[in-house]
N, CA, C and O atoms as a Maestro MAE file, in Angstrom:
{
 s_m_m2io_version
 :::
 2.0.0
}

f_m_ct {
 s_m_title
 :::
 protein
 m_atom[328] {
  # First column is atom index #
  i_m_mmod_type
  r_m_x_coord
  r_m_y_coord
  r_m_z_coord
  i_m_residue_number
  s_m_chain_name
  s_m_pdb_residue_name
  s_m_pdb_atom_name
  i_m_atomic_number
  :::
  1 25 0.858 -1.170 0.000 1 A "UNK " " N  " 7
  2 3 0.000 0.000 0.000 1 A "UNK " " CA " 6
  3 2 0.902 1.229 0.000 1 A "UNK " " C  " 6
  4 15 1.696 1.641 0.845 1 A "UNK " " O  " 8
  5 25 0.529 1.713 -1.250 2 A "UNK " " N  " 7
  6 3 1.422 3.600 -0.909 2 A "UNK " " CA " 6
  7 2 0.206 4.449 -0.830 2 A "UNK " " C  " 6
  8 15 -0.846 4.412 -1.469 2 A "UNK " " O  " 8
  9 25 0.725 5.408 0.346 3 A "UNK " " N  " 7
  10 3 -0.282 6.380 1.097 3 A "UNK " " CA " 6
  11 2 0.701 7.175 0.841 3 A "UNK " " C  " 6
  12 15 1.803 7.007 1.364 3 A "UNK " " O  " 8
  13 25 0.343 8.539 -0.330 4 A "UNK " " N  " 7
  14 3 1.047 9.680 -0.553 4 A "UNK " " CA " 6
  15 2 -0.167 10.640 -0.395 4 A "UNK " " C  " 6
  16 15 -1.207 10.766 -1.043 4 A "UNK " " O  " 8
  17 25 0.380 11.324 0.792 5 A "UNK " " N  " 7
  18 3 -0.695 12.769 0.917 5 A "UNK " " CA " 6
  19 2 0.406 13.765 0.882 5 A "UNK " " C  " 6
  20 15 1.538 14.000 1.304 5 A "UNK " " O  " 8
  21 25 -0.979 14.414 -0.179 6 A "UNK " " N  " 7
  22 3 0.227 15.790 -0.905 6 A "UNK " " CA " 6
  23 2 -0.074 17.347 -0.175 6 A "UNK " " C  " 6
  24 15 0.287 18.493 -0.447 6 A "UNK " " O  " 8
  25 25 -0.869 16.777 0.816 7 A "UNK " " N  " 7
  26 3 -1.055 18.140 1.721 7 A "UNK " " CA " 6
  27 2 0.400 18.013 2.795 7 A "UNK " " C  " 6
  28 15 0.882 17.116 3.485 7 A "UNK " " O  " 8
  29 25 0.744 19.400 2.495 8 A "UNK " " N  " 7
  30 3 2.598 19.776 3.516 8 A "UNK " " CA " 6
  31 2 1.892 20.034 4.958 8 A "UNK " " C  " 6
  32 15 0.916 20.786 4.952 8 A "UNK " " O  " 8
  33 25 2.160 19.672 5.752 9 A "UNK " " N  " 7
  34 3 2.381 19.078 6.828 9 A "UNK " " CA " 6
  35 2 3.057 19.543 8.140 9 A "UNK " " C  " 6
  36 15 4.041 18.858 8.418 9 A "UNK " " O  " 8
  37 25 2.770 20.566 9.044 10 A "UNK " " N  " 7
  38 3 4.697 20.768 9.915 10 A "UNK " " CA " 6
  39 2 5.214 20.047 10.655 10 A "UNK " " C  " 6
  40 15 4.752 19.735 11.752 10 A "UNK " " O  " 8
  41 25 6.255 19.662 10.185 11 A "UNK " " N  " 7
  42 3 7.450 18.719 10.997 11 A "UNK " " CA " 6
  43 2 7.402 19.075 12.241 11 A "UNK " " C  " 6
  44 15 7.443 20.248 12.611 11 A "UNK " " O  " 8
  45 25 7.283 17.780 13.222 12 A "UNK " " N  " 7
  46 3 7.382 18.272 14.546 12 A "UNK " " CA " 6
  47 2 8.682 18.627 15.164 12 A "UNK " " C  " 6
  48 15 8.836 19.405 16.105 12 A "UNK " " O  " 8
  49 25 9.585 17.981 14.541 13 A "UNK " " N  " 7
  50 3 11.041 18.230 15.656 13 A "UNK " " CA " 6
  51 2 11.521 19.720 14.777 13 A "UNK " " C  " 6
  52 15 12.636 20.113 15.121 13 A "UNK " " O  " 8
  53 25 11.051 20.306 14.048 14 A "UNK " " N  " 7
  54 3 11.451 21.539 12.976 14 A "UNK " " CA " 6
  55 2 10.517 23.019 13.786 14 A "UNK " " C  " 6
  56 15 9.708 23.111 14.710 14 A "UNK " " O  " 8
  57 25 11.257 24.116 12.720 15 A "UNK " " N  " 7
  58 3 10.313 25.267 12.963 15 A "UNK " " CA " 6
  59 2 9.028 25.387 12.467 15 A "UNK " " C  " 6
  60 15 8.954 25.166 11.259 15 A "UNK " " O  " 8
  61 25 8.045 25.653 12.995 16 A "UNK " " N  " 7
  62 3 6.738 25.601 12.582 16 A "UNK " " CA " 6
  63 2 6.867 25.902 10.697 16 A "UNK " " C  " 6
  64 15 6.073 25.574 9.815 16 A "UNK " " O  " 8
  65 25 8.174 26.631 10.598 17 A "UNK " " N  " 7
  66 3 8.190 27.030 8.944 17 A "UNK " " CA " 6
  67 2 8.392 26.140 8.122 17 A "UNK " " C  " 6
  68 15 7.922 26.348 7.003 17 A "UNK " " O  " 8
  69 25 9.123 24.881 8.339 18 A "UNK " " N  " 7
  70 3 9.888 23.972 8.109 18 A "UNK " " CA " 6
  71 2 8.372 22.697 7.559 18 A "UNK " " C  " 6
  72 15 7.453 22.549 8.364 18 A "UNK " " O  " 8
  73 25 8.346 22.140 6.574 19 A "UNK " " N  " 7
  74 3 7.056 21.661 6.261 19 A "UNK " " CA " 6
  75 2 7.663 20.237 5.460 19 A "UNK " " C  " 6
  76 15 8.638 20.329 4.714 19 A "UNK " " O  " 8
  77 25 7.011 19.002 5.693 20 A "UNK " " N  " 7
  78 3 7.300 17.558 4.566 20 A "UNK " " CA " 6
  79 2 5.905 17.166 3.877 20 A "UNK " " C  " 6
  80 15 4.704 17.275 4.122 20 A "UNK " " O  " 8
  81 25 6.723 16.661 2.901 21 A "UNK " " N  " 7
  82 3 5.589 15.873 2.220 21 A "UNK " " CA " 6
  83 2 5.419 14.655 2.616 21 A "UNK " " C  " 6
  84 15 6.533 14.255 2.954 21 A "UNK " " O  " 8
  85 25 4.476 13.654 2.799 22 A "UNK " " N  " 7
  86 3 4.668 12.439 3.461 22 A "UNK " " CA " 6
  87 2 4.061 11.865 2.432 22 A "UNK " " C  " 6
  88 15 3.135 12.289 1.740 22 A "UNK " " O  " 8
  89 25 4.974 10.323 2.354 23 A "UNK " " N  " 7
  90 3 5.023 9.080 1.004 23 A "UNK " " CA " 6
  91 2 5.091 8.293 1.767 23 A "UNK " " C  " 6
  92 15 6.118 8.413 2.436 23 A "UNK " " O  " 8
  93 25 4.350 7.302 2.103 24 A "UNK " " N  " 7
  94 3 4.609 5.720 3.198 24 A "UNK " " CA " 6
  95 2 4.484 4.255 2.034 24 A "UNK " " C  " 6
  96 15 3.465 3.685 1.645 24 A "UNK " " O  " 8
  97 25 5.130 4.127 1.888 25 A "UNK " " N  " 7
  98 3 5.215 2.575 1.380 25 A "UNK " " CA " 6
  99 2 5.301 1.671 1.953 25 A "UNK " " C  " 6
  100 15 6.414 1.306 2.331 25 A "UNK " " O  " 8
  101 25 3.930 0.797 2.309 26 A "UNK " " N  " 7
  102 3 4.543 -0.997 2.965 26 A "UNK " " CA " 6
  103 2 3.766 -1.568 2.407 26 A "UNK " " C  " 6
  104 15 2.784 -1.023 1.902 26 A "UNK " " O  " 8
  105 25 4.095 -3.288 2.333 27 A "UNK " " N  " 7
  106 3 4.123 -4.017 1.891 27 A "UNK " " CA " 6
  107 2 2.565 -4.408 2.293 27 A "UNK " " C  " 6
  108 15 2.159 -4.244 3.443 27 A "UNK " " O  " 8
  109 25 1.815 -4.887 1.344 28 A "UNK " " N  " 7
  110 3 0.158 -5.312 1.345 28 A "UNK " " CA " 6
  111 2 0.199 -6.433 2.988 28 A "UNK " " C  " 6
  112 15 -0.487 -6.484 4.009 28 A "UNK " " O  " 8
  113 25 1.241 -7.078 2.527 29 A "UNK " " N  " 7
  114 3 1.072 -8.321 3.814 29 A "UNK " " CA " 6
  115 2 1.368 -7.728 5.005 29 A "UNK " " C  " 6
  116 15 0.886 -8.311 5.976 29 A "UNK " " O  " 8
  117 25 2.221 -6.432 5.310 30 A "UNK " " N  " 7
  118 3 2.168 -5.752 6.426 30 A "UNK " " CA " 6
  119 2 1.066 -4.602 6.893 30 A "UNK " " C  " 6
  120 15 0.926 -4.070 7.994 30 A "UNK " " O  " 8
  121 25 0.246 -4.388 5.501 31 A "UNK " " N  " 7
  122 3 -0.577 -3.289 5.702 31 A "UNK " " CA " 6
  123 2 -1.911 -3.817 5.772 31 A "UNK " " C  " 6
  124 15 -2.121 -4.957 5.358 31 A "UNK " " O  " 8
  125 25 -2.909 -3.061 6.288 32 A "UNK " " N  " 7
  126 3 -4.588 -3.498 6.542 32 A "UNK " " CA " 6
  127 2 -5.069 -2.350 5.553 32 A "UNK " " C  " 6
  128 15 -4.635 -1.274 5.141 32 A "UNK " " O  " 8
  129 25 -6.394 -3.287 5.363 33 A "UNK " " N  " 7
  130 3 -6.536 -3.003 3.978 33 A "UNK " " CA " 6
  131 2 -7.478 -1.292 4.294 33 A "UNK " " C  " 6
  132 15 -7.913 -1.019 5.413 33 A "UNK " " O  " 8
  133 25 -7.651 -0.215 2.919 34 A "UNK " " N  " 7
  134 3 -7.748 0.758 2.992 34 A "UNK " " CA " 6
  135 2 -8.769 1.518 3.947 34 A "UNK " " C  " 6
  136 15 -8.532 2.459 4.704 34 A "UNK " " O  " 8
  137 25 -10.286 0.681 3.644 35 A "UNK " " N  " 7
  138 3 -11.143 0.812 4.595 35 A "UNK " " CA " 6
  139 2 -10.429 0.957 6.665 35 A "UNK " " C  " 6
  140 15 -10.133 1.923 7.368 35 A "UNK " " O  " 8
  141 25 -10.436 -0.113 6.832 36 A "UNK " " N  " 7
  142 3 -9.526 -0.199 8.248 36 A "UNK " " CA " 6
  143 2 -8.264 1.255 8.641 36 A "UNK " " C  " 6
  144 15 -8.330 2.002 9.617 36 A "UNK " " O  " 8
  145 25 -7.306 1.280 7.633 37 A "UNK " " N  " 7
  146 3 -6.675 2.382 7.186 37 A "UNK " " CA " 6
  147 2 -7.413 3.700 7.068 37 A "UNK " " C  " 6
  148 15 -6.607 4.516 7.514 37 A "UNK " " O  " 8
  149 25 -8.222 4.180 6.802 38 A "UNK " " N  " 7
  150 3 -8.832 5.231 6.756 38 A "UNK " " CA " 6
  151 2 -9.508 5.126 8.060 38 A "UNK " " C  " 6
  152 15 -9.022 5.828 8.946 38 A "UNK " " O  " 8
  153 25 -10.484 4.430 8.354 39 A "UNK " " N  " 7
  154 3 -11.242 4.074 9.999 39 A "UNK " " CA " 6
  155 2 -10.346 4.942 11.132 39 A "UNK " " C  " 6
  156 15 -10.675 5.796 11.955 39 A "UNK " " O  " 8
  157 25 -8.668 4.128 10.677 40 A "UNK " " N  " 7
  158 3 -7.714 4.281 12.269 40 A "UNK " " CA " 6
  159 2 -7.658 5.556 11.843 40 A "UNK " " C  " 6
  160 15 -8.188 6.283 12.683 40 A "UNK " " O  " 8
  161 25 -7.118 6.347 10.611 41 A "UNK " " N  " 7
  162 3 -6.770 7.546 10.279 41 A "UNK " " CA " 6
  163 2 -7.770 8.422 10.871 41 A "UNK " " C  " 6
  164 15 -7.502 9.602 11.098 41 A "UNK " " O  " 8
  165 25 -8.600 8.052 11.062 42 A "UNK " " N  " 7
  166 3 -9.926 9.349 11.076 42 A "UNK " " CA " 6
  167 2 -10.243 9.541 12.398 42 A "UNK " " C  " 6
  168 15 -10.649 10.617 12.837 42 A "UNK " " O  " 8
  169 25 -10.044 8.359 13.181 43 A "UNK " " N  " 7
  170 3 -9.754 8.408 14.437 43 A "UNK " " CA " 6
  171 2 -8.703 9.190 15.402 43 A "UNK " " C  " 6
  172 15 -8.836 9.769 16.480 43 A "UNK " " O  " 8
  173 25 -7.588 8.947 14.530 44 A "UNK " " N  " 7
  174 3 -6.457 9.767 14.790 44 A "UNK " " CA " 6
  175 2 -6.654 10.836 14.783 44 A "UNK " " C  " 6
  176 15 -6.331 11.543 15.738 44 A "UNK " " O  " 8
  177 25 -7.229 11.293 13.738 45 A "UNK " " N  " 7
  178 3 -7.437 12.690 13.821 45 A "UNK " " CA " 6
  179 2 -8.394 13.486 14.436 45 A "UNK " " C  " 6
  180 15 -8.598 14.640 14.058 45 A "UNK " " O  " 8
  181 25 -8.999 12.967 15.353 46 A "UNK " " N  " 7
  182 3 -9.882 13.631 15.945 46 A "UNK " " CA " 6
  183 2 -9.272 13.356 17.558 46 A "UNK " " C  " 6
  184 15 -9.744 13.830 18.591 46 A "UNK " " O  " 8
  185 25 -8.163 12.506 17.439 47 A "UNK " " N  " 7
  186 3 -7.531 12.358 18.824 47 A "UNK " " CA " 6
  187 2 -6.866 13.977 19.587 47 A "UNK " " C  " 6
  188 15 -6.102 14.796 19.077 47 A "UNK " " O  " 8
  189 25 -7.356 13.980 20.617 48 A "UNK " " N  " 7
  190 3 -6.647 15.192 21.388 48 A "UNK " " CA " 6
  191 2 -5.256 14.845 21.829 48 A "UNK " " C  " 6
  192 15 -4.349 15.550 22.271 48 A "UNK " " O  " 8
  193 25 -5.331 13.737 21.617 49 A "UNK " " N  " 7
  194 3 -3.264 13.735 21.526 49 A "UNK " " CA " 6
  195 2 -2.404 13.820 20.127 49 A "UNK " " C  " 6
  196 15 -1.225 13.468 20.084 49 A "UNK " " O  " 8
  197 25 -2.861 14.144 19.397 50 A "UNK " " N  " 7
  198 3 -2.485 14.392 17.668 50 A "UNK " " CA " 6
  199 2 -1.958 15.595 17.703 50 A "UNK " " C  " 6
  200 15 -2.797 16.466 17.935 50 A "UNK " " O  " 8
  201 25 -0.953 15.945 17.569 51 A "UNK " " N  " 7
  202 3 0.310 16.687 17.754 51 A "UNK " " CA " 6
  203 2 0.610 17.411 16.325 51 A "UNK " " C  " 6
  204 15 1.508 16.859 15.688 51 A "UNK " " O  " 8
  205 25 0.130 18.329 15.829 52 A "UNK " " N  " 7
  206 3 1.045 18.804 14.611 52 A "UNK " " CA " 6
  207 2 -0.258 18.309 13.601 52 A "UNK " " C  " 6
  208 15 -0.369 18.951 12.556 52 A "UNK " " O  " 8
  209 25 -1.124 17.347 13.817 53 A "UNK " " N  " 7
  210 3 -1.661 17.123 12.422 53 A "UNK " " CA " 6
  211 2 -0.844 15.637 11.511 53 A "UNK " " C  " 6
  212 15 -0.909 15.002 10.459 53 A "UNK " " O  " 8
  213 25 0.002 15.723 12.986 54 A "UNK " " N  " 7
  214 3 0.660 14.322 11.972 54 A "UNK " " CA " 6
  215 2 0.945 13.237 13.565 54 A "UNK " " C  " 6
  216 15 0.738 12.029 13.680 54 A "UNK " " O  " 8
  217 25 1.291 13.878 14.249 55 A "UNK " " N  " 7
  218 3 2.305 13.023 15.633 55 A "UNK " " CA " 6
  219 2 1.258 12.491 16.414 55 A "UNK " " C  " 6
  220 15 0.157 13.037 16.352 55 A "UNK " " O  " 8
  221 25 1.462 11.328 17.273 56 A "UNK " " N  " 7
  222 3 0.907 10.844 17.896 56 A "UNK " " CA " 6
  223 2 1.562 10.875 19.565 56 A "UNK " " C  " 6
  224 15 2.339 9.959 19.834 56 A "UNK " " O  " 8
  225 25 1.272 11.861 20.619 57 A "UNK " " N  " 7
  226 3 1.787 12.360 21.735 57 A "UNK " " CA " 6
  227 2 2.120 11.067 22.447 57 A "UNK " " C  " 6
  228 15 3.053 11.162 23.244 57 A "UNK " " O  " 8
  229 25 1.516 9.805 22.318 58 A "UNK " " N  " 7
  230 3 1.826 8.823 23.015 58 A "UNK " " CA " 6
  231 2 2.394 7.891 22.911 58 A "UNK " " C  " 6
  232 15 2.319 6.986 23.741 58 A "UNK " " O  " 8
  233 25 3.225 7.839 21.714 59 A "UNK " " N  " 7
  234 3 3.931 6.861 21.022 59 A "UNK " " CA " 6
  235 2 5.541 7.982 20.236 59 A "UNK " " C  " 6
  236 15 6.756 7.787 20.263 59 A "UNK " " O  " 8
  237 25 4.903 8.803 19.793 60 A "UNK " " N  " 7
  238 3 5.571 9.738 19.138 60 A "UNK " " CA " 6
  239 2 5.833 9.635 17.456 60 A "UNK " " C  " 6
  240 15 6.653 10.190 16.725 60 A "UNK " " O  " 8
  241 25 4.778 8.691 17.205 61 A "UNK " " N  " 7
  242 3 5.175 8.075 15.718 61 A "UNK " " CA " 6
  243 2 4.075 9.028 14.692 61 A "UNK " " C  " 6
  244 15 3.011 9.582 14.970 61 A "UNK " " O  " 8
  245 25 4.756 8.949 13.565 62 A "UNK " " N  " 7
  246 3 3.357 9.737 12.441 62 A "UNK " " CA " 6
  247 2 2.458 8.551 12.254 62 A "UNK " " C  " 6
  248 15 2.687 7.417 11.835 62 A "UNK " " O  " 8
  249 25 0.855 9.417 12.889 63 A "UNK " " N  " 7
  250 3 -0.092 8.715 12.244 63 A "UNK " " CA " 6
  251 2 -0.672 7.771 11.131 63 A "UNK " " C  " 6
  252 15 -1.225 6.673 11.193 63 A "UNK " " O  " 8
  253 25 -0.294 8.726 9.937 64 A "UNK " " N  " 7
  254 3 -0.349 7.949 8.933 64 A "UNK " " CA " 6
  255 2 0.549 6.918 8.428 64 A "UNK " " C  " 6
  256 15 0.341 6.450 7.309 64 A "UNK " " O  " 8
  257 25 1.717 6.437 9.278 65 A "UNK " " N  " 7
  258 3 1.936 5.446 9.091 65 A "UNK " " CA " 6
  259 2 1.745 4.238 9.984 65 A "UNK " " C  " 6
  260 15 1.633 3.082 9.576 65 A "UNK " " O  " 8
  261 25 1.719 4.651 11.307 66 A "UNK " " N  " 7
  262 3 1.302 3.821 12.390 66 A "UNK " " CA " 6
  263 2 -0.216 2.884 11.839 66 A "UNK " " C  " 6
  264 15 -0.333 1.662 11.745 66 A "UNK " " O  " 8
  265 25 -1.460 4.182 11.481 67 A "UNK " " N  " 7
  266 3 -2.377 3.442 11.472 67 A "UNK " " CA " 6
  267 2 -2.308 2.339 10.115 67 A "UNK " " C  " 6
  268 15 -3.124 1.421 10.191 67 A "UNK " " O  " 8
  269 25 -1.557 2.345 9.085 68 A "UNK " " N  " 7
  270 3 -1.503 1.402 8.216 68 A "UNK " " CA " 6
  271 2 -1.551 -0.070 8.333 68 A "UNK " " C  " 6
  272 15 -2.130 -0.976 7.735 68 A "UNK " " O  " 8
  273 25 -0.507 0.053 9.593 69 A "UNK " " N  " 7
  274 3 0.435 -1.236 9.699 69 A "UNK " " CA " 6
  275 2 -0.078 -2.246 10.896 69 A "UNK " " C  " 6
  276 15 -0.266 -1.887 12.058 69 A "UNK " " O  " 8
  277 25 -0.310 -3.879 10.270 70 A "UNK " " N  " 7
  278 3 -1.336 -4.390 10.733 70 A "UNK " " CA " 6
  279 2 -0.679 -5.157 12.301 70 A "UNK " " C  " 6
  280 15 -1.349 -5.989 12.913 70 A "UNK " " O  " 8
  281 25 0.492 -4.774 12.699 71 A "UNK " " N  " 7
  282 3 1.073 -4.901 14.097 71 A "UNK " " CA " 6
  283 2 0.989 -4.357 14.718 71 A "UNK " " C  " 6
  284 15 1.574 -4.528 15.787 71 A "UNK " " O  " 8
  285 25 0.029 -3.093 14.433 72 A "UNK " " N  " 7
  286 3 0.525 -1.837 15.767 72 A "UNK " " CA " 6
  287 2 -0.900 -1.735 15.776 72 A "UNK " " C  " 6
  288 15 -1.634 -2.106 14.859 72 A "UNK " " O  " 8
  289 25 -1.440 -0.950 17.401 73 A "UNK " " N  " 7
  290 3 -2.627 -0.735 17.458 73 A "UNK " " CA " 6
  291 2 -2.532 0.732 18.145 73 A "UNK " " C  " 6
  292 15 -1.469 1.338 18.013 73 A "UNK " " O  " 8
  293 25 -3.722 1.403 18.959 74 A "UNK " " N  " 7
  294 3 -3.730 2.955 19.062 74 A "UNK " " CA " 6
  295 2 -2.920 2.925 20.186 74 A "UNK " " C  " 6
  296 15 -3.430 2.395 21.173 74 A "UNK " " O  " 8
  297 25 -1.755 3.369 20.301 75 A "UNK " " N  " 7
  298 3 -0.829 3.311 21.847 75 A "UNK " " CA " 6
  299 2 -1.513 4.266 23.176 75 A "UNK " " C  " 6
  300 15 -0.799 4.586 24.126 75 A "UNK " " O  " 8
  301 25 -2.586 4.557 23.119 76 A "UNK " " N  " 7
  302 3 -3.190 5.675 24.398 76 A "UNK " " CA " 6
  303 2 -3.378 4.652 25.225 76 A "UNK " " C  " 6
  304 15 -3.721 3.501 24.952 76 A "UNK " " O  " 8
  305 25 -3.141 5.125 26.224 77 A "UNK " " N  " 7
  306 3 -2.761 4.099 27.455 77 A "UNK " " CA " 6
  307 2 -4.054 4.016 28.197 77 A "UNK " " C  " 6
  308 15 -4.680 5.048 28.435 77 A "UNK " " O  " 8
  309 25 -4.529 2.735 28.611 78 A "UNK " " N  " 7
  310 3 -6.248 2.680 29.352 78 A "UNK " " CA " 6
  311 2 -7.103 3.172 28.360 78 A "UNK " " C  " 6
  312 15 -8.316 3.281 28.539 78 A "UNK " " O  " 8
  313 25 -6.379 3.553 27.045 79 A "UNK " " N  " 7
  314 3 -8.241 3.600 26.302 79 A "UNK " " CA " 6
  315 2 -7.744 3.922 24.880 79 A "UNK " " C  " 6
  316 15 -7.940 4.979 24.280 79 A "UNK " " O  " 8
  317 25 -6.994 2.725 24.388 80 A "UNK " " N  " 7
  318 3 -7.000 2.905 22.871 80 A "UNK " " CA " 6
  319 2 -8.045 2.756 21.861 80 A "UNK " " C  " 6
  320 15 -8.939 1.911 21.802 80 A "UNK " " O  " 8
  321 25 -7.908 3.251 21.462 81 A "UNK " " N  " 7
  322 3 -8.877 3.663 20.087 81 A "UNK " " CA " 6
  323 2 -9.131 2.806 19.157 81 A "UNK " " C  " 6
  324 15 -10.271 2.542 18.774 81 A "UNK " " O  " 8
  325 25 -8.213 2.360 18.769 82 A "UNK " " N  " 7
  326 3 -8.100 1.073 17.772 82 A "UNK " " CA " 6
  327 2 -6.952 -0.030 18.065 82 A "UNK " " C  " 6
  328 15 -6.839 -1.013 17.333 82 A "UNK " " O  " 8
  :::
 }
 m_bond[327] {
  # First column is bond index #
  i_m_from
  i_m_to
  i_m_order
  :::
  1 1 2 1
  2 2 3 1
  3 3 4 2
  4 3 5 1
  5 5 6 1
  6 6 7 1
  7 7 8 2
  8 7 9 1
  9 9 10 1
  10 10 11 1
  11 11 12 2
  12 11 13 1
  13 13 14 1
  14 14 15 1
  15 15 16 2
  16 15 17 1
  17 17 18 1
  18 18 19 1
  19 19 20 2
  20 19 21 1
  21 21 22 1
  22 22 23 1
  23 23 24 2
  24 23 25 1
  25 25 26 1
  26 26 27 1
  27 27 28 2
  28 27 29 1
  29 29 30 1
  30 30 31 1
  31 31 32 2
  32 31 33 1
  33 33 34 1
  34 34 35 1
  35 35 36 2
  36 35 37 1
  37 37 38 1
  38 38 39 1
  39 39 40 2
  40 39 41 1
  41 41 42 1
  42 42 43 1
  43 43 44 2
  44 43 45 1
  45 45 46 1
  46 46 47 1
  47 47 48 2
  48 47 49 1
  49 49 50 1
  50 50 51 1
  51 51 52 2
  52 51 53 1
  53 53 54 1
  54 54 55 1
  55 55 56 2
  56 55 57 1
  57 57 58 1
  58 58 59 1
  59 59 60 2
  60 59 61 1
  61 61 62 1
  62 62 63 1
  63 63 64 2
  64 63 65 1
  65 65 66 1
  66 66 67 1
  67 67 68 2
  68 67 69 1
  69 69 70 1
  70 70 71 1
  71 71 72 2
  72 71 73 1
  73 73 74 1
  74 74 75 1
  75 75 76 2
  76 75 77 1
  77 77 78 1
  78 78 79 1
  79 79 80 2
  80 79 81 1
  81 81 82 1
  82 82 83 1
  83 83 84 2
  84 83 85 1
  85 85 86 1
  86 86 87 1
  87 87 88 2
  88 87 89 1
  89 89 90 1
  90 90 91 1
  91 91 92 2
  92 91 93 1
  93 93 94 1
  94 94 95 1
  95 95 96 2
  96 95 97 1
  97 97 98 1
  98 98 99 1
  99 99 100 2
  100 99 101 1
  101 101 102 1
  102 102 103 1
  103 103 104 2
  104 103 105 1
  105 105 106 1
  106 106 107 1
  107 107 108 2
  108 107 109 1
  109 109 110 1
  110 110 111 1
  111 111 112 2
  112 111 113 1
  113 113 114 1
  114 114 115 1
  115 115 116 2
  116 115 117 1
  117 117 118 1
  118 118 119 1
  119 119 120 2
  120 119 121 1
  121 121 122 1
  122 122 123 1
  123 123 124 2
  124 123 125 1
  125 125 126 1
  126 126 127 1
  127 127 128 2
  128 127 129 1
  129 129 130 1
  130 130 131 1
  131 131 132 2
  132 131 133 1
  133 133 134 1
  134 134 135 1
  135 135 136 2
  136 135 137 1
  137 137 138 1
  138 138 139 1
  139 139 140 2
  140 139 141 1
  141 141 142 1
  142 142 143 1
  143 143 144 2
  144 143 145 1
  145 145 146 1
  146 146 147 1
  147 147 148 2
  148 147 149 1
  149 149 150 1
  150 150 151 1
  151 151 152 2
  152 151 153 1
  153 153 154 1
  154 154 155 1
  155 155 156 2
  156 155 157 1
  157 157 158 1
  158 158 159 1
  159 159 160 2
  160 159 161 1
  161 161 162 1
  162 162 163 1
  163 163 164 2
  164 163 165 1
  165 165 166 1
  166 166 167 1
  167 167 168 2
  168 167 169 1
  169 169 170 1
  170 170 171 1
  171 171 172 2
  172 171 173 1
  173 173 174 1
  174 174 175 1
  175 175 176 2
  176 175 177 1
  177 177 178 1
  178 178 179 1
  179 179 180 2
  180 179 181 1
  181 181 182 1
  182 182 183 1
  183 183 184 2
  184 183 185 1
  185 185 186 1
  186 186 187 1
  187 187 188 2
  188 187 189 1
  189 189 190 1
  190 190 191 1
  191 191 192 2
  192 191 193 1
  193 193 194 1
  194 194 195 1
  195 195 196 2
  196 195 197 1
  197 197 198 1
  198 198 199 1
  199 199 200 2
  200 199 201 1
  201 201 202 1
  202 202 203 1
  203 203 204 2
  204 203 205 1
  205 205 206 1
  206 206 207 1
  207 207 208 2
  208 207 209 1
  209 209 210 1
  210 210 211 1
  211 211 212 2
  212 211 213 1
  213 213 214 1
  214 214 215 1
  215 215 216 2
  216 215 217 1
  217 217 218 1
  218 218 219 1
  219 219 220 2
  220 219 221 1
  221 221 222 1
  222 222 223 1
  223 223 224 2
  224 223 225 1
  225 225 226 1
  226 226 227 1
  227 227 228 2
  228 227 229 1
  229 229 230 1
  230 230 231 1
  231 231 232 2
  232 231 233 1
  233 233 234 1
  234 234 235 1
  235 235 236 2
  236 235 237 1
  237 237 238 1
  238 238 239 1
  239 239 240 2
  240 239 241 1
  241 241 242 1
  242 242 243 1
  243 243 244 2
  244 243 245 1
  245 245 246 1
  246 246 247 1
  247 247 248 2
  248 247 249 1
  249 249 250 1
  250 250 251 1
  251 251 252 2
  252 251 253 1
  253 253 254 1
  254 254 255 1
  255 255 256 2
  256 255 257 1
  257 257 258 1
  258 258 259 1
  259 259 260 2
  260 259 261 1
  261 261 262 1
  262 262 263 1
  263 263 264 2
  264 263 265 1
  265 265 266 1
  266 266 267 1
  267 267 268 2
  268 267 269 1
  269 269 270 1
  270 270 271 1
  271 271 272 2
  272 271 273 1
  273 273 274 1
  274 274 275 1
  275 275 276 2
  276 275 277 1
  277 277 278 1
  278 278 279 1
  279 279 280 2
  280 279 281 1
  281 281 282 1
  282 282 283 1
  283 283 284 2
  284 283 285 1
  285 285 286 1
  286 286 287 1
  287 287 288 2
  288 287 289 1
  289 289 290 1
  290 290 291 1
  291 291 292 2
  292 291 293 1
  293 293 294 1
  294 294 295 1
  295 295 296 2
  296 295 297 1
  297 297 298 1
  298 298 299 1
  299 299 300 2
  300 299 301 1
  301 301 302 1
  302 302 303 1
  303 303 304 2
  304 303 305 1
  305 305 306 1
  306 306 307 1
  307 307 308 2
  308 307 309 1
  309 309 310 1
  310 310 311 1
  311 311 312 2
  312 311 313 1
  313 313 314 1
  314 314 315 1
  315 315 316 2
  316 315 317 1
  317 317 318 1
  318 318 319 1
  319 319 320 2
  320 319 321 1
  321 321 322 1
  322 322 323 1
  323 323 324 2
  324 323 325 1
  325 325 326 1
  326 326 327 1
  327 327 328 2
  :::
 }
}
């Protein structure tokens, strides 16, 4: 699955000026399929620990790749999400 969103983004460890494009490539057998993928995404984003529009405050990882990948689940501690 490649998840290229072409909306720029601000880098969290950067100056708010400082902006990426994000391209995630993994492998179908590591990734859940788009539906599920969009589900966790949308979730994420309505999380009050979502950092920047991309970061996840409790793990520290970008969203959009965390929620892809079919090993990892929502890291909020006592009440994950997915």
């Amino acid at each position: 699955m490649l998840i290229a969103n072409n909306a720029t983004r601000v880098c969290k460890s950067c100056d708010r000026d400082v902006t990426a494009d994000i391209e995630i490539d993994v492998s179908d057998e590591d990734s859940v399929s788009e539906e599920t993928y969009q589900k966790r995404l949308g979730i994420c984003m309505e999380c009050p620990s979502l950092q920047y529009g991309t970061t996840c405050q409790h793990s520290g990882s970008i969203v959009y790749h965390r929620a892809m990948l079919k090993d990892k689940k929502c890291p909020k501690p006592l009440d994950a999400q997915w």
